[in-house]
N, C-alpha and C positions, 0 to 999 in steps of 0.2 A: 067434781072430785074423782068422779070415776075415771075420766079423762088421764089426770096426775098420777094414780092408781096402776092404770095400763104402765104407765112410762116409768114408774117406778118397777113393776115387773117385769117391764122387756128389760131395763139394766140390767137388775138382779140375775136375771136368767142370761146374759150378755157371756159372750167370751172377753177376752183381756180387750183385744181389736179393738171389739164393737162399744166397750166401757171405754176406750179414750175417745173415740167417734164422738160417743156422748154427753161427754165432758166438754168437748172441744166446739160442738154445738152448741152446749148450755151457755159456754163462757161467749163465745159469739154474739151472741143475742144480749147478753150482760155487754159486753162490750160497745154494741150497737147503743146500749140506753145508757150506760156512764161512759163514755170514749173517752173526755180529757181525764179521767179519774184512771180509768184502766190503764190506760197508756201511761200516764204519769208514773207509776206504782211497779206495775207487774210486764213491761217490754225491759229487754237487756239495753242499758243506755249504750254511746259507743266512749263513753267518758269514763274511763275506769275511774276516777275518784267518787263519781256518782256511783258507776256501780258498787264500791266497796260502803254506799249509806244503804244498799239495796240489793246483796249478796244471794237475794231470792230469787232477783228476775234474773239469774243461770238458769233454772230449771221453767218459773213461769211463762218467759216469753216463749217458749215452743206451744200452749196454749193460747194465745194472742191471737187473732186474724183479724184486721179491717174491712178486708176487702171480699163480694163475697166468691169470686172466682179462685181466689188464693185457698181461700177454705176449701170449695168444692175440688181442687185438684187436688191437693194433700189428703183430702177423708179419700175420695174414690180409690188415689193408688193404695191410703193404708189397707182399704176395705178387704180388696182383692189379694194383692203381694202380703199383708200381714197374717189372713188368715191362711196365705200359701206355707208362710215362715213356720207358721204354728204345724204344720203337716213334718217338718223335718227337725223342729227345733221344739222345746221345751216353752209353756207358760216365762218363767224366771228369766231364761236365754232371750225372749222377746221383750220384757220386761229391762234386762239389763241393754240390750243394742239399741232400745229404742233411746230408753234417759240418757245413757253416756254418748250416745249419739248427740241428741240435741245438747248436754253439757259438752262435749269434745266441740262442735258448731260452734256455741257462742265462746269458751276460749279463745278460737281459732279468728271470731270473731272481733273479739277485744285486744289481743294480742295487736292483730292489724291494725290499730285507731291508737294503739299504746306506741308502738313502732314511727310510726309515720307520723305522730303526735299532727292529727287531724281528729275531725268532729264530723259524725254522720247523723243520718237518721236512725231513731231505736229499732232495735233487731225485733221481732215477732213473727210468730210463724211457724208450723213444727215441719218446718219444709227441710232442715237439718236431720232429723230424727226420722223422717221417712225415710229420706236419702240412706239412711244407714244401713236402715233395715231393708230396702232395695236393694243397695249393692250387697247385704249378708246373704242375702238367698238367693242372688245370681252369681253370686263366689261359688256356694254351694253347689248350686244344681246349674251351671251356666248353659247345658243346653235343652231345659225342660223347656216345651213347648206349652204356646198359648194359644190358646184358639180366640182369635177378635174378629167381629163382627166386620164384615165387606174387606177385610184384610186378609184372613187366613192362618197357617199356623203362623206362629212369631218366637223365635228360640227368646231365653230369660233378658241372656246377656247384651240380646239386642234393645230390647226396650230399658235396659239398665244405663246402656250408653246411652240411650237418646236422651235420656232423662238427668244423667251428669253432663253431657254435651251442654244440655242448655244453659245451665250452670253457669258452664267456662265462658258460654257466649256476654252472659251478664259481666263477667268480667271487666270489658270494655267500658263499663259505665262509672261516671264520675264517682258515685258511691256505689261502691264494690262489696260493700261485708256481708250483706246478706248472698249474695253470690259464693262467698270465702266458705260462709259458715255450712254453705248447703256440702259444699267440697269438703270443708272440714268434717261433717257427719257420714260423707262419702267413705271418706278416709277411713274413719273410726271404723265403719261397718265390716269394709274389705277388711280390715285386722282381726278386727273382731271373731270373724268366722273363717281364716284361716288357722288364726288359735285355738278357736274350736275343735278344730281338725285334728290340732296334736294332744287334745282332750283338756288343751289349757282353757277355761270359762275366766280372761280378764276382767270380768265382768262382776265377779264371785264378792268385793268387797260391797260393791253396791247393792249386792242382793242380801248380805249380812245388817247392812245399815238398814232396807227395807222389813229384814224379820226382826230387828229389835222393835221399830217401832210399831208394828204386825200387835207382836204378843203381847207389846201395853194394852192395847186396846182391845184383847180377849178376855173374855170370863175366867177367874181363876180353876172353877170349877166343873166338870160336866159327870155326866154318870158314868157307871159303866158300860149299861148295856146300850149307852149311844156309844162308846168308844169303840166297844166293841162291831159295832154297826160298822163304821167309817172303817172300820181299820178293814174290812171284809170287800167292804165296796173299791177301798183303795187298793187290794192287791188283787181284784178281779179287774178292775179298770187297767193297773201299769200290766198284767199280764198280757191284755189289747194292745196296749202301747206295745211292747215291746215288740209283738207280734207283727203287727204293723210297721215299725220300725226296720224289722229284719228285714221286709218283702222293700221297704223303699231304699235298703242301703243295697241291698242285689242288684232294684233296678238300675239304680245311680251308678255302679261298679258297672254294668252291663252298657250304660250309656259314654261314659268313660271311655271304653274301652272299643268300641264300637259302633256310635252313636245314635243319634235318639231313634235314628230310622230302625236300626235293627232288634228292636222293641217288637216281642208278638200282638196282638190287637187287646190281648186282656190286659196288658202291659201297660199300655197307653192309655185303656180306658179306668186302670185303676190309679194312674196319675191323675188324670183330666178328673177324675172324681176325688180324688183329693184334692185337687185344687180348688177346686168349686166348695169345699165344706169350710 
């Protein structure tokens, strides 16, 4: 029990990231001990009349993985670029690019199989939903640097491409959608955070659908002197943020403009340490 105990407190104490990491593992291992159950149920079919008996597996199958290499590439890159995302973007903002991501993928998905009126293998995999949020934060910041082991630095936008490249490669293959879908999440992301940009958040009706269902399942009531608590902790905490926000939109403007070399060394090292958290 103590065991269950730990794993229930590392969640809880989890940023957004590291709670879908965890999910996404839990359901693995479910998926490993019921496969024809799981699959059956919760992968996007490529059959849109099935899909519309099962209007759920849009969002589940980004949860799904078979395989365990497929898993382990998808959690690694969220692990890293997701908690990068969080450094420039908002809780909700990663929230909203990650789901309309993997929802934009499997339309993008079914669309194809609806079109061509063919039959694939079912979609699973939140290999769509990374994509997104990769290419959102190498829109962003496309020439922050990465520092990778026996390689050296690596600008964003490079490892963005190699990572839709492979994509396009899949292409080539008799069954294509899951290839489609990773592009399709590609796509979504790059708009995504262009939009961003002109302070439009497209994102904003998903994040409404998410607080309605939010506040069914809070307590009606709380006291004061806990409201009052939260609401002290919450405008010392967005005062950090914003803080910190000001120094990464200089830096960004400064990289912009003159790129990432002409950064001073504190400059760089208060990137690199952002990225790392």
């Amino acid at each position: 029990m103590s065991f269950i105990n730990d794993i229930k407190q590392a969640y809880y104490n989890a940023n957004i990231v590291e709670k879908i990491i965890y999910i996404n593992v839990f359901l693995f291992l479910i998926t490993y001990i019921f496969t024809g159950f799981v699959i059956e149920w919760f992968t996007l079919p490529s059959n849109f009349t099935a899909f519309l008996y099962k209007p759920w597996t849009l969002i589940t199958y980004a949860f799904i993985h078979q395989r365990l290499f497929h898993i382990l590439s998808n959690l690694l890159v969220l692990y890293y670029i997701g908690n990068l995302f969080l450094d420039f973007y908002n809780k909700k903002q990663f929230v909203n690019c990650y789901f309309l991501g993997g929802i934009f993928g499997g339309l993008v998905f079914l669309i194809n199989y609806y079109i061509s009126n063919k039959y694939g293998d079912p979609l699973g995999g939140a290999s769509a939903a990374v994509t997104a949020i990769f290419v959102a934060i190498a829109t962003k910041i496309p020439r922050y640097a990465l520092q990778l082991r026996f390689i050296g630095s690596v600008e964003l936008w490079v490892l963005a491409t190699i990572w839709v490249v492979l994509s396009i490669l899949q292409l080539a293959a008799i069954d294509n959608g899951a290839a489609l879908a990773h592009l399709g999440g590609g796509i979504f992301g790059f708009v995504y955070a262009k939009q961003l940009e002109k302070n439009n958040d497209i994102g904003k009706w998903f994040e409404a659908i998410l607080n309605y269902f939010s506040k069914l399942t809070k307590s009606s009531k709380k006291s004061n002197l806990k409201t009052v608590y939260k609401s002290t902790n919450r405008t010392q905490s967005t005062d950090v943020e914003k803080s910190k926000q000001r120094k990464i939109d200089d830096i960004l403007d400064k990289i912009s403009k003159s790129g990432y070399e002409s950064l001073t060394k504190e400059e760089k090292d208060f990137l690199f340490r952002a990225g790392k958290k």
